[in-house]
C-alpha positions as CSV (number, residue, x, y, z in Angstrom):
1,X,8.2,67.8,121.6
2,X,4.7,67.5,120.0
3,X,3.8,66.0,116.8
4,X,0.1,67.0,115.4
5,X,-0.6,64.6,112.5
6,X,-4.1,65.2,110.6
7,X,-5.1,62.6,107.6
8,X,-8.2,62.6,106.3
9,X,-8.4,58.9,104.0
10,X,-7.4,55.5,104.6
11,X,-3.9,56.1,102.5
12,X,-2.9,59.2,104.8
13,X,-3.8,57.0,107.6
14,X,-1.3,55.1,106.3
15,X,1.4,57.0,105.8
16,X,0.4,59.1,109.0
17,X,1.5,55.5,111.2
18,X,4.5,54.9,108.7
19,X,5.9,58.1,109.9
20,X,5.8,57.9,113.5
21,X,7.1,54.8,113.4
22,X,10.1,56.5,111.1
23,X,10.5,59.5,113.4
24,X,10.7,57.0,116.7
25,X,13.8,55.3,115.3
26,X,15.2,59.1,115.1
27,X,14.0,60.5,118.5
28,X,13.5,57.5,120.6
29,X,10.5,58.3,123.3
30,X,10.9,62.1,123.6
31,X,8.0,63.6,121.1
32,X,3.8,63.0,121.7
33,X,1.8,62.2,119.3
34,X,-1.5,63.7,118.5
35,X,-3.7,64.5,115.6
36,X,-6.9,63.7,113.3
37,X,-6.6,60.2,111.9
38,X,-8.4,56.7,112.1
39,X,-7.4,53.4,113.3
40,X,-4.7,52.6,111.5
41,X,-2.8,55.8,113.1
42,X,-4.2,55.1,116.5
43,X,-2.0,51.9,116.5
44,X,0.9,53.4,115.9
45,X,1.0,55.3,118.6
46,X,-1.0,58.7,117.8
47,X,-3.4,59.7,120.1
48,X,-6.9,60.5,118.0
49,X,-8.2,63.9,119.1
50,X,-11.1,63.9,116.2
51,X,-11.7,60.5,114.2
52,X,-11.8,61.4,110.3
53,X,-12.5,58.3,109.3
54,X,-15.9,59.1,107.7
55,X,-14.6,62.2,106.1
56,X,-13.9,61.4,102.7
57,X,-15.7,63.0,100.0
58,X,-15.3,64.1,96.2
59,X,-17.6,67.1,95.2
60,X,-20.0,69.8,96.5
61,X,-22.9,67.0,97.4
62,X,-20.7,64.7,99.1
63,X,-19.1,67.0,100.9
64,X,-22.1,68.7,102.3
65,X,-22.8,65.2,104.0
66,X,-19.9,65.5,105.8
67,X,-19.7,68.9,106.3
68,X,-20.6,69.1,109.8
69,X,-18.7,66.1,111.3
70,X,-15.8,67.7,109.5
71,X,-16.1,71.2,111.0
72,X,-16.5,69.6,114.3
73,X,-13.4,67.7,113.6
74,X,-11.8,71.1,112.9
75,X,-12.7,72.5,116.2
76,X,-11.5,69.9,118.4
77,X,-7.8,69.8,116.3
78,X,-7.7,73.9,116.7
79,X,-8.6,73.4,120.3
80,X,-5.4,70.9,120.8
81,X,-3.2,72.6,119.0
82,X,-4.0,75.7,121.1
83,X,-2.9,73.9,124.1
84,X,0.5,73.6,125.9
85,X,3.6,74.5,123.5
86,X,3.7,74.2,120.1
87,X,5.2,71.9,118.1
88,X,5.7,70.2,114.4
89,X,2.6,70.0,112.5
90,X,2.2,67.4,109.8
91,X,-0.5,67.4,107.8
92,X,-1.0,64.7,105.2
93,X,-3.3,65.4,101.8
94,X,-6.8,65.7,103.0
95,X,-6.4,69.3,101.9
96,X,-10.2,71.1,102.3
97,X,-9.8,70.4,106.2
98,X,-6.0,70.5,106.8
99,X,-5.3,73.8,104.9
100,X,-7.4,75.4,107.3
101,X,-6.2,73.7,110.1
102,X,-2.2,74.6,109.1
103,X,-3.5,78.2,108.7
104,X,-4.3,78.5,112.6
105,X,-1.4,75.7,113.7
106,X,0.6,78.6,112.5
107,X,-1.3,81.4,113.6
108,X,0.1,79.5,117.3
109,X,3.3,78.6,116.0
110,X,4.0,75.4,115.0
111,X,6.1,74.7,112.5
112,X,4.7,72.8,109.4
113,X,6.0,70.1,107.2
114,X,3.1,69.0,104.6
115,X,3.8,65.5,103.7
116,X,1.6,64.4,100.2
117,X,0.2,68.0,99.6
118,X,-3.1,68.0,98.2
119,X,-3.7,67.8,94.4
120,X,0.0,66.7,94.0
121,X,-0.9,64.9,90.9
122,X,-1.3,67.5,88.9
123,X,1.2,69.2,85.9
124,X,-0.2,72.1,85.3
125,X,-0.4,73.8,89.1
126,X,0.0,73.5,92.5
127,X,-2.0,75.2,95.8
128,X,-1.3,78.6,95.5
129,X,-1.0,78.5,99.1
130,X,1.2,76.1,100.0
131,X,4.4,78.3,100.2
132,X,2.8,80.7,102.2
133,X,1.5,78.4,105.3
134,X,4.3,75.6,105.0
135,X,7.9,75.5,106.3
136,X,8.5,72.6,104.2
137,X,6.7,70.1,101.9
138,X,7.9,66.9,101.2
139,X,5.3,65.5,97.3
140,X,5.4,62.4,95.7
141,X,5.9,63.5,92.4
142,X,8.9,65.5,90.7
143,X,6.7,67.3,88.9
144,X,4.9,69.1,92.1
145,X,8.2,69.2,93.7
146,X,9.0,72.1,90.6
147,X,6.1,73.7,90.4
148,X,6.1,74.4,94.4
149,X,9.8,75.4,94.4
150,X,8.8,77.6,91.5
151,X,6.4,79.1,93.5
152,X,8.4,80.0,96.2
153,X,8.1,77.0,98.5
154,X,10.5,74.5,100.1
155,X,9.7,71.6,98.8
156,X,11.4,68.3,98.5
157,X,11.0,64.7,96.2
158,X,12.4,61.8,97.9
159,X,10.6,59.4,95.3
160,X,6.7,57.7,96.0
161,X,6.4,57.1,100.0
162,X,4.1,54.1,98.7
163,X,7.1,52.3,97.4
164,X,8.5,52.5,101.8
165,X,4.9,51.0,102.7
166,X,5.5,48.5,100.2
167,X,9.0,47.6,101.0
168,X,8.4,47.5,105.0
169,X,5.1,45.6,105.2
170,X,6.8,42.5,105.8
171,X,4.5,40.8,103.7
172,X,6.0,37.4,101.8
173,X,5.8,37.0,98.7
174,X,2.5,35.7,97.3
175,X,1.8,33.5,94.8
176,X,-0.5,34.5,91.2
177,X,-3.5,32.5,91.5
178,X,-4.8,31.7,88.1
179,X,-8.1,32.4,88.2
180,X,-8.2,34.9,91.2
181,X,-9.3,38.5,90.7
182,X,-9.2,41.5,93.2
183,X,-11.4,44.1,93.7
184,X,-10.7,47.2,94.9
185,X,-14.1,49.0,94.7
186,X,-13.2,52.4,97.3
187,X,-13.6,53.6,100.1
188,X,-16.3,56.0,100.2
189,X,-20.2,55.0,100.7
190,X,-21.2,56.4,96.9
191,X,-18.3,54.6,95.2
192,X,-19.1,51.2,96.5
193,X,-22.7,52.4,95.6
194,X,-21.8,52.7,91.7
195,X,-19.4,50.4,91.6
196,X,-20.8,47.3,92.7
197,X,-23.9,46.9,90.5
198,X,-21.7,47.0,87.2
199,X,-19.2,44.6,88.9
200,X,-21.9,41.8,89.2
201,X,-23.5,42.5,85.8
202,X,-19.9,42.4,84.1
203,X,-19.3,38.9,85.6
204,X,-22.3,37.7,83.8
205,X,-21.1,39.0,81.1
206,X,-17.7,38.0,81.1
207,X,-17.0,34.4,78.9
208,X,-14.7,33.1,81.8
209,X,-15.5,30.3,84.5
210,X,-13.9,29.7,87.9
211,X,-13.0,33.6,88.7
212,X,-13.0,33.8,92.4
213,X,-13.0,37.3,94.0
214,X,-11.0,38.5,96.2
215,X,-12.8,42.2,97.8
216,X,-9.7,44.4,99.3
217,X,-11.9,46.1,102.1
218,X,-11.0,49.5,102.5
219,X,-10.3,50.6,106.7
220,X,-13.0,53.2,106.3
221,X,-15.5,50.2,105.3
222,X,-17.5,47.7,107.2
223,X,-16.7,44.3,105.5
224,X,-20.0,42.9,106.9
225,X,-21.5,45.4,105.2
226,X,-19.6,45.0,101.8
227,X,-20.8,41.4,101.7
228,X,-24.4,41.8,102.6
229,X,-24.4,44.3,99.7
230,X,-22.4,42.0,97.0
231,X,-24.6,39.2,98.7
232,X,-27.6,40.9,97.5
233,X,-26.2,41.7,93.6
234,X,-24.4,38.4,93.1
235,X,-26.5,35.5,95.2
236,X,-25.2,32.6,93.1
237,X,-21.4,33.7,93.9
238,X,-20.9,31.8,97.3
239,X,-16.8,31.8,97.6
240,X,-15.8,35.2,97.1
241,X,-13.4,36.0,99.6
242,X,-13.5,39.8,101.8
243,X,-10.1,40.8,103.1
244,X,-10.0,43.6,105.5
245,X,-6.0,45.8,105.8
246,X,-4.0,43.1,102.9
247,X,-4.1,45.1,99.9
248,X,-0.6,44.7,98.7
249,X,-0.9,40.5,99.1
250,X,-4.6,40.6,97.6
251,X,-2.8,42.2,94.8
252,X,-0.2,39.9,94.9
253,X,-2.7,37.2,94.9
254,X,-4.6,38.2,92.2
255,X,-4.4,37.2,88.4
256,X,-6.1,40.6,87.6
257,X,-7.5,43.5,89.5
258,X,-10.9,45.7,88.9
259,X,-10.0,49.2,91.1
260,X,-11.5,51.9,91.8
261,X,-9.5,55.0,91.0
262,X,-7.3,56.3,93.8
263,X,-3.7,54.8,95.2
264,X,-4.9,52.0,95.2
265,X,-4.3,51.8,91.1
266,X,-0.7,52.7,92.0
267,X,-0.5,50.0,95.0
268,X,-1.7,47.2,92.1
269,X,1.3,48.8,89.5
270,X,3.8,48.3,92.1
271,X,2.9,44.8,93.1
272,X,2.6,43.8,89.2
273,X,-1.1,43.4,89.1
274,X,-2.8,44.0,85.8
275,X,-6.2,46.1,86.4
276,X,-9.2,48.0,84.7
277,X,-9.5,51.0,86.1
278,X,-13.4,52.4,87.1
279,X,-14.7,55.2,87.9
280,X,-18.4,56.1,88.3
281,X,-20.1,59.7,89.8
282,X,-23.7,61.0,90.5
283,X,-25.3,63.2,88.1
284,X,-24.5,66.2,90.2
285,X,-20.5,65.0,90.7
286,X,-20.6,64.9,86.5
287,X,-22.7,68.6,86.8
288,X,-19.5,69.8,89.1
289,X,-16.8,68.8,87.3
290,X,-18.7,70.3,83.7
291,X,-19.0,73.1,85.3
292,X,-15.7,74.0,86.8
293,X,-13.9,72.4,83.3
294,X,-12.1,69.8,85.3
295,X,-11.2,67.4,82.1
296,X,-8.4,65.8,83.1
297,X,-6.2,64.0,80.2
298,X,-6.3,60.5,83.1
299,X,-7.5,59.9,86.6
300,X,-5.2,57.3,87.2
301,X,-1.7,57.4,88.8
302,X,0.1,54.8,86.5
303,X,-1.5,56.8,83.4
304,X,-0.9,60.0,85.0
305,X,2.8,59.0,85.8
306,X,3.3,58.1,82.3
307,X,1.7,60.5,80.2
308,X,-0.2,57.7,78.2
309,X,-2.4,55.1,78.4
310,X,-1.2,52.3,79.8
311,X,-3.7,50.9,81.9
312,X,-7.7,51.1,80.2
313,X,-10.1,53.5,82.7
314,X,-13.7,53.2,82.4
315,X,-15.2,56.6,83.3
316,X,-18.6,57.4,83.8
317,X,-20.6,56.8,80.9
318,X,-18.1,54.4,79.8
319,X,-18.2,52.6,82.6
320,X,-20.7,50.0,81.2
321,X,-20.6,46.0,82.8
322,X,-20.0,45.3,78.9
323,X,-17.0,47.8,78.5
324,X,-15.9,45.9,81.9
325,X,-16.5,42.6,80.8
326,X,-14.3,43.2,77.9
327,X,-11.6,45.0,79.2
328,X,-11.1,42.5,82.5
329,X,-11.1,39.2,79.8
330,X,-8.3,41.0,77.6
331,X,-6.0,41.6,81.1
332,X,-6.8,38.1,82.4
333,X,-5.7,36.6,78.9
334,X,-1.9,36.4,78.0
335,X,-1.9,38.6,75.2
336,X,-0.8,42.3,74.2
337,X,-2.8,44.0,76.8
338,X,-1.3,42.3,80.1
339,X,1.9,42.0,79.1
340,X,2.0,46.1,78.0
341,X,0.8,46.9,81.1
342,X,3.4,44.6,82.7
343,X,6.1,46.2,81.0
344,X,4.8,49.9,82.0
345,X,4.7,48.4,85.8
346,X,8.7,48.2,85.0
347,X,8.8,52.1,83.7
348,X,5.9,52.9,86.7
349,X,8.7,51.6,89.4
350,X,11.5,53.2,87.7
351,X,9.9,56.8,87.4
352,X,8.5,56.5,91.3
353,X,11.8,56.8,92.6
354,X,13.7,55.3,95.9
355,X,11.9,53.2,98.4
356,X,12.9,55.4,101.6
357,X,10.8,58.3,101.2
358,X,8.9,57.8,104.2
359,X,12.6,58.1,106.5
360,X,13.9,60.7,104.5
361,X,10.9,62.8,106.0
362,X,10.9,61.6,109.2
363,X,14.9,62.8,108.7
364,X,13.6,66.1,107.5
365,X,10.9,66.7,110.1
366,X,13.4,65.6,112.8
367,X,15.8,68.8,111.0
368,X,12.9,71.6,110.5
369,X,12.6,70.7,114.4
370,X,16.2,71.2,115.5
371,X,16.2,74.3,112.9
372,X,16.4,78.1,114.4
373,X,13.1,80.1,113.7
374,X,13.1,82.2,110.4
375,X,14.2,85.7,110.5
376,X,11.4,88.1,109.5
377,X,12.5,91.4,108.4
378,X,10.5,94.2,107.6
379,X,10.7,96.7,105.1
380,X,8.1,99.6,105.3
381,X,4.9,97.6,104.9
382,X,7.1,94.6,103.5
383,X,8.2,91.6,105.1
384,X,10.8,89.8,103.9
385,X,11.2,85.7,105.9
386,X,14.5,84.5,105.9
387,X,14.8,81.2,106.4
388,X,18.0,79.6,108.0
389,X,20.3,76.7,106.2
């Protein structure tokens, strides 16, 4: 059997290797795997047919930089999944390239489970296309779960799969070190861009002595290259620390956390870590999103999880070193503000459901494998899919 796995970011890389490893405890040796993916996947077993490592992008302009590495990418997957027999297709997020890319795995039939569909964060809809192109679709909220089954889809909620990579890291317990602070600041170029000049002139600012640092490096990013960049904005700071694949202990670690938004604000909510949430775009990222009326009530998960705001998120314009240097004192202090946002990490864990999300796919793909091929009947001009129980 043949498993085609496609991420485009360092968290579906992630979760790509967490469900191999899953689906091998199931099936033993007897399914391949192939796909798009990075590093991370390659280790677990997944044989890298177009590296998507340097895909990532948010807007028009930073998508055009990619554009062409990505439609490469695109080729090469199409021209693997046109040879030898078809199999289970799982693409994870990443949507732009992978909805394309389901479209013609199913035009050569494979069968499709999307794990994390794109946009699954949002309330108020879902990918319209998602039913069509998808046998099943496993979300991380209850909310898409819903919508999609609303909309005609198969779709399932087995809880957050981040809780699984949590759980299974094997990582020990680490201790809070008092005057340790992690920073998360992304994974793509311009992020790191943005974000690390207001990060060094917040310290300044900030009336606190003895922070260390403690930079979570992102897979997609060269940590050499992190350093030589903080090197240049912060010279005096000599013993920050750069720690390449530890998130969850750097969280762990850390008294507070400054992150940039993305899973990595839910990674810190599940390990307890207090943050400030930043978020900083280009002039023609802020013209984009004016222009299409994307005014979202909060960009990140634990506020979006709760409907409120439970964790401060300093977004564009008020992403100002001052607005940081304020909000980072108040977390690091034990006062109101850390220990509200400690007791919304206790709602956060509640609301994100079981910690075996991850198996229960790998249970479902391992199913939707062993499962006899819909029934298409047709009607005139209609055609109605059946799909066996």
């Amino acid at each position: 059997m043949r498993v085609f796995l496609s991420s485009g970011e360092a968290s579906g890389d992630a979760y790509a290797a967490a469900f191999v490893r899953e689906f091998k405890k199931l099936t033993k040796d007897w399914a391949e795997y192939e796909g798009v993916g990075g590093h991370i996947a390659s280790e677990a077993g997944i044989k890298i047919v177009a590296n998507s490592t340097s895909w990532g992008a948010i807007g028009i302009i930073q998508a055009a930089k990619v554009y062409r590495r990505a439609l490469r990418g695109l080729g090469i997957a199409t021209d693997a999944l046109s040879k030898g027999e078809p199999g289970l297709c799982v693409p994870i997020d990443f949507g732009y390239f992978n909805i394309r890319l389901v479209r013609r795995a199913r035009d050569r039939g494979w069968r499709v489970l999307y794990f994390m569909p794109p946009g699954a964060w949002r309330k108020d809809s879902q990918g319209e296309d998602l039913p069509e192109i998808t046998d099943e679709i496993v979300t991380p909220f209850p909310w898409s779960s819903d919508l999609l089954n609303d909309m005609g889809g198969s779709a399932h909620y087995f809880g957050h799969p981040l809780k699984q990579l949590i759980k299974d890291s094997g990582m020990p317990k680490q201790a809070r070190m008092p005057n340790r602070v992690a920073i998360l600041p992304g994974s793509r170029a311009h992020e790191i861009s943005l974000n690390l000049p207001m990060i060094a002139a917040a310290l300044v600012q900030i009336n606190q002595t003895g922070l260390q640092l403690e930079f979570a490096v992102a897979p997609s990013v060269k940590p050499e290259s992190l350093a030589k960049a903080w090197k240049k904005l912060a010279p005096h700071r000599t013993d920050d620390l750069f720690t390449v694949g530890e998130n969850y202990a750097v969280l762990q670690r850390a008294r507070a956390a400054v992150i940039c938004s993305g899973t990595a604000t839910l990674e810190a909510a599940l390990c307890r870590c207090p943050m400030v949430v930043i978020y900083r775009v280009n002039n023609g990222m802020r013209l984009q999103a004016a222009i299409a009326g994307f005014k979202p009530d909060f960009i990140s998960l634990p506020n979006i999880i709760l409907n409120r705001h439970a964790v401060p998120e300093l977004v564009n314009r008020m992403a100002t070193p001052a607005a940081l240097a304020t909000e980072l004192f108040d977390v690091l202090q034990e006062g109101k503000e850390r220990r509200d946002q400690m007791a919304a990490f206790d709602e956060i864990d509640d609301l994100t459901g079981p910690s075996d999300a991850i198996t229960r796919t790998a249970q479902l793909a391992l199913d939707l494998i062993r499962r006899p091929p819909e029934a298409i009947i047709r009607i005139g001009k209609e055609q109605i899919k059946i799909r066996p129980v």
